[in-house]
C-alpha positions as a Markdown table, in Angstrom:
| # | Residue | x | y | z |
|---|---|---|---|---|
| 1 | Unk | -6.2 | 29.5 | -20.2 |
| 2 | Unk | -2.3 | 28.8 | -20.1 |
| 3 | Unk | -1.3 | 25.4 | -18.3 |
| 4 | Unk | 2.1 | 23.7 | -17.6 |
| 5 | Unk | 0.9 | 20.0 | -18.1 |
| 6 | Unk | 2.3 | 17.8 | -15.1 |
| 7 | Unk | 1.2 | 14.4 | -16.0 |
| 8 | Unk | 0.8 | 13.0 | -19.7 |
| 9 | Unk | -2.8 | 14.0 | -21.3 |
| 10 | Unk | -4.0 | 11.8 | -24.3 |
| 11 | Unk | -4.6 | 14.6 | -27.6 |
| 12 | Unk | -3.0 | 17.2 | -25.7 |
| 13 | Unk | 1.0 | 17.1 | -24.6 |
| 14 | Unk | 3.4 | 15.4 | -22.5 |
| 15 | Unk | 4.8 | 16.8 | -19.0 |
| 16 | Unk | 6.2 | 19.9 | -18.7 |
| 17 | Unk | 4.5 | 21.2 | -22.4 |
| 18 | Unk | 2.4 | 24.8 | -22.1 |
| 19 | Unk | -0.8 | 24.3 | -23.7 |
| 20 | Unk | -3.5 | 26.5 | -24.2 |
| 21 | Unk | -7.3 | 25.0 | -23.2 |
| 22 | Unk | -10.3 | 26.3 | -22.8 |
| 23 | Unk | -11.1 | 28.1 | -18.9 |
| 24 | Unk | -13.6 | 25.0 | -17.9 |
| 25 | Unk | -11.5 | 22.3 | -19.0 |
| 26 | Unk | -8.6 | 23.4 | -17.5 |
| 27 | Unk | -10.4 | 24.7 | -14.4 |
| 28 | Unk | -13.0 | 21.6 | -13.6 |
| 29 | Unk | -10.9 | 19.0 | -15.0 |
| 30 | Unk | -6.7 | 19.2 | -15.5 |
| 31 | Unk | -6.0 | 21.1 | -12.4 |
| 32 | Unk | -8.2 | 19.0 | -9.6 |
| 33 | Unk | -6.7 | 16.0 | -11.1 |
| 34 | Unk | -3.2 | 16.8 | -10.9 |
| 35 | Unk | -2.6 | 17.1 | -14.8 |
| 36 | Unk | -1.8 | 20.8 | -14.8 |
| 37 | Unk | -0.4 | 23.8 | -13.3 |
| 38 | Unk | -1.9 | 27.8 | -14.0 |
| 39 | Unk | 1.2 | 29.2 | -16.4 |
| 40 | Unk | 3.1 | 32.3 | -14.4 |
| 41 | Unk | 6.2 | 33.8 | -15.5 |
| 42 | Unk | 7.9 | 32.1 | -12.3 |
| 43 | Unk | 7.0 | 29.0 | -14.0 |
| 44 | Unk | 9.6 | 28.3 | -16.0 |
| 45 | Unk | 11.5 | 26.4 | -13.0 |
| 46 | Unk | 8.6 | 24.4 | -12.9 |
| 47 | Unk | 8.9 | 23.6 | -16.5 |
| 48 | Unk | 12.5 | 22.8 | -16.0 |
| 49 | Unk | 12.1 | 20.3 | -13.2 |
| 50 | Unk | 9.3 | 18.4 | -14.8 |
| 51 | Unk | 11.0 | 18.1 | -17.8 |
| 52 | Unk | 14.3 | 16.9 | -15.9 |
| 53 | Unk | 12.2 | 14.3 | -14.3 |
| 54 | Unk | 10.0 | 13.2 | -17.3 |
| 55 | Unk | 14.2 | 12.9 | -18.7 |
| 56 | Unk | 15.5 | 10.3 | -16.0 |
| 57 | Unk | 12.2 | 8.4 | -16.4 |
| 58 | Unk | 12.5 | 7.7 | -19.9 |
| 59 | Unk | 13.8 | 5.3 | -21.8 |
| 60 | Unk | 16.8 | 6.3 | -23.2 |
| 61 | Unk | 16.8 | 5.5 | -26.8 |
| 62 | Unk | 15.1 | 3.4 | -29.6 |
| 63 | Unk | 17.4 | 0.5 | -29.3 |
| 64 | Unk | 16.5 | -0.2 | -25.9 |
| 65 | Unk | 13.1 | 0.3 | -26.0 |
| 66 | Unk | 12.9 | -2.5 | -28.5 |
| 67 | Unk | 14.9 | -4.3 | -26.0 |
| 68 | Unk | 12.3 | -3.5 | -23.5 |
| 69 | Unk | 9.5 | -4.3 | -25.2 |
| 70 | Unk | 11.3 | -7.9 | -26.6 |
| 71 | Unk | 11.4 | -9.0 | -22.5 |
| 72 | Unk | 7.6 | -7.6 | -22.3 |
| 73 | Unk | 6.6 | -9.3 | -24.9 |
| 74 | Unk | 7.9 | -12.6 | -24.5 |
| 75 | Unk | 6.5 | -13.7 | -21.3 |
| 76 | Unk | 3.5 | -13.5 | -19.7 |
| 77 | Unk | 2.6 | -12.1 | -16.1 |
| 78 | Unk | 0.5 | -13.2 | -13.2 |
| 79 | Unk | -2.1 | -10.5 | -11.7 |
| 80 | Unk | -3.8 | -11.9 | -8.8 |
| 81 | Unk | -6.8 | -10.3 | -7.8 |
| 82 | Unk | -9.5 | -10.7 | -5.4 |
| 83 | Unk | -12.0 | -12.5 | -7.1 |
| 84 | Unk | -16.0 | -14.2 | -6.3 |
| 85 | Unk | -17.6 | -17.0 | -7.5 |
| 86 | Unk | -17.3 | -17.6 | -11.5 |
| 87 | Unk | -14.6 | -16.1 | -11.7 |
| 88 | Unk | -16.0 | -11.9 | -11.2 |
| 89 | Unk | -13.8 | -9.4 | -9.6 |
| 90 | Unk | -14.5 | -7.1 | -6.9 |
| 91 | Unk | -13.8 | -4.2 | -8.8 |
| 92 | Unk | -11.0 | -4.1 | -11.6 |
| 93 | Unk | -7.6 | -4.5 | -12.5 |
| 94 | Unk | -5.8 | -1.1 | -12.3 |
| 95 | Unk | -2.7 | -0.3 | -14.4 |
| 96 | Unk | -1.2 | -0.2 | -10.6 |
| 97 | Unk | -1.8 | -3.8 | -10.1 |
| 98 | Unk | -0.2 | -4.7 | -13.6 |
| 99 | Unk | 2.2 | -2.2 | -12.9 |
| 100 | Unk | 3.7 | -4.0 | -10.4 |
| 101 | Unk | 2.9 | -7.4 | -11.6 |
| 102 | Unk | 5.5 | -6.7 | -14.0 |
| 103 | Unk | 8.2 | -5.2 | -11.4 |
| 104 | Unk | 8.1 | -8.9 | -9.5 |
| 105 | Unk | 8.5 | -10.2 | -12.4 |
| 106 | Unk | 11.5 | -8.2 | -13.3 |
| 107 | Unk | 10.2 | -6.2 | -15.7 |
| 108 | Unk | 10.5 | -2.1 | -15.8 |
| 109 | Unk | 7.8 | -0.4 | -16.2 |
| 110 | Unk | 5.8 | 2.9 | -15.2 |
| 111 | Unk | 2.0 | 2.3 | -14.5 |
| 112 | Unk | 1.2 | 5.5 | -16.6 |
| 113 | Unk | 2.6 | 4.3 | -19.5 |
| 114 | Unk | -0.1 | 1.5 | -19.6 |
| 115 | Unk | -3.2 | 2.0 | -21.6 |
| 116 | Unk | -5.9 | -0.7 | -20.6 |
| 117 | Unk | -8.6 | -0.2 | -23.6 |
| 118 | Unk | -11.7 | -2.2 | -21.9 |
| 119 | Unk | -11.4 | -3.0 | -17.9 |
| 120 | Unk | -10.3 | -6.1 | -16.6 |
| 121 | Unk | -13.1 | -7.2 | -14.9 |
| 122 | Unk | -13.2 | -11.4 | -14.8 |
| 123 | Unk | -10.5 | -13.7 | -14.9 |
| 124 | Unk | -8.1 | -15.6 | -17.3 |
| 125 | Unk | -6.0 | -14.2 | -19.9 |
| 126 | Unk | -5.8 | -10.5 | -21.2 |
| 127 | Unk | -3.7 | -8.1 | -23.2 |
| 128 | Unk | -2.9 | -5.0 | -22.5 |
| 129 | Unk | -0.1 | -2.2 | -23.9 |
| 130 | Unk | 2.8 | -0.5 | -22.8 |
| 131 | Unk | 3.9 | 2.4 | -24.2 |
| 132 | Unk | 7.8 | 1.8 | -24.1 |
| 133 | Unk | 8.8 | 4.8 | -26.0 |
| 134 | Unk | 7.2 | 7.6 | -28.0 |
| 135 | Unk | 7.5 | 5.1 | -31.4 |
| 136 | Unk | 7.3 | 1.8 | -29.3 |
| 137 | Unk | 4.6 | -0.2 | -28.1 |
| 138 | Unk | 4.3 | -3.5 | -26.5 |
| 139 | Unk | 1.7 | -6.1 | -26.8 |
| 140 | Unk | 1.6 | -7.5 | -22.9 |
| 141 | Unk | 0.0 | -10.8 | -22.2 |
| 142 | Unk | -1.4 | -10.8 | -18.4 |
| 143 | Unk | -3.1 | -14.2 | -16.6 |
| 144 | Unk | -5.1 | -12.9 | -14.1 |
| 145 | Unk | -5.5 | -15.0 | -11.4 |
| 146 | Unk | -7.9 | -15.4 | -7.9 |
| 147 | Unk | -5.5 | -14.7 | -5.1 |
């Protein structure tokens, strides 16, 4: 099965790539989610657009992203959270949450390009990264915090 990718899949392509997967993977998984559009020959606009968008959203170049990641890097943000007693969540700390931690705090960043490996689930301090650029990654330091 043909699929223009819409969203960024791990060991498979970026947005806007054609890939070919199997019919059940494609079927049950990419295209309920959101992650992937049946190929047609009128897809090629679509290709275009997501492309154009996945462009704009970017960082530009390598020098910057090292820029970027020098101001993620070197500070650390605040995640509050609802949290019980000792110090457990109710639930866990999305890449949403951290996401926007990080645009309060000034920072630029896109909550798809953060990769959480194990969930947040208690409080106190945590790393996660941010992929700033195809060859950069940042280190982020997050404090998680009862609000």
């Amino acid at each position: 099965m043909k699929l223009i990718l819409t969203q960024e899949v791990t060991g498979l392509g970026a947005p806007g790539d054609v890939v070919e997967v199997k019919d059940g993977y494609g079927r049950n998984y990419l295209i309920p989610r959101g992650l992937g559009l049946r190929w047609t020959k009128g897809g090629e606009k679509t290709i275009e657009s997501i492309k154009k968008a996945r462009e704009s959203r970017a960082v530009r170049d390598a020098d910057h992203a090292l820029e970027v990641k020098a101001t993620l890097e070197g500070s650390t943000f605040q995640v509050k959270v609802r949290a019980g007693e000792g110090g457990r969540l109710f639930g866990a700390v999305t890449t949403a949450d951290i996401a926007s931690a990080i645009v309060e705090a000034g920072g630029e960043v896109d909550k798809r390009t953060i990769v959480v490996a194990n969930p947040i689930k208690s409080l106190g301090a945590h790393t996660v990264t941010v992929k700033v650029h195809d060859e950069v990654e940042a280190k982020v330091s997050l404090n998680v915090v009862s609000a």
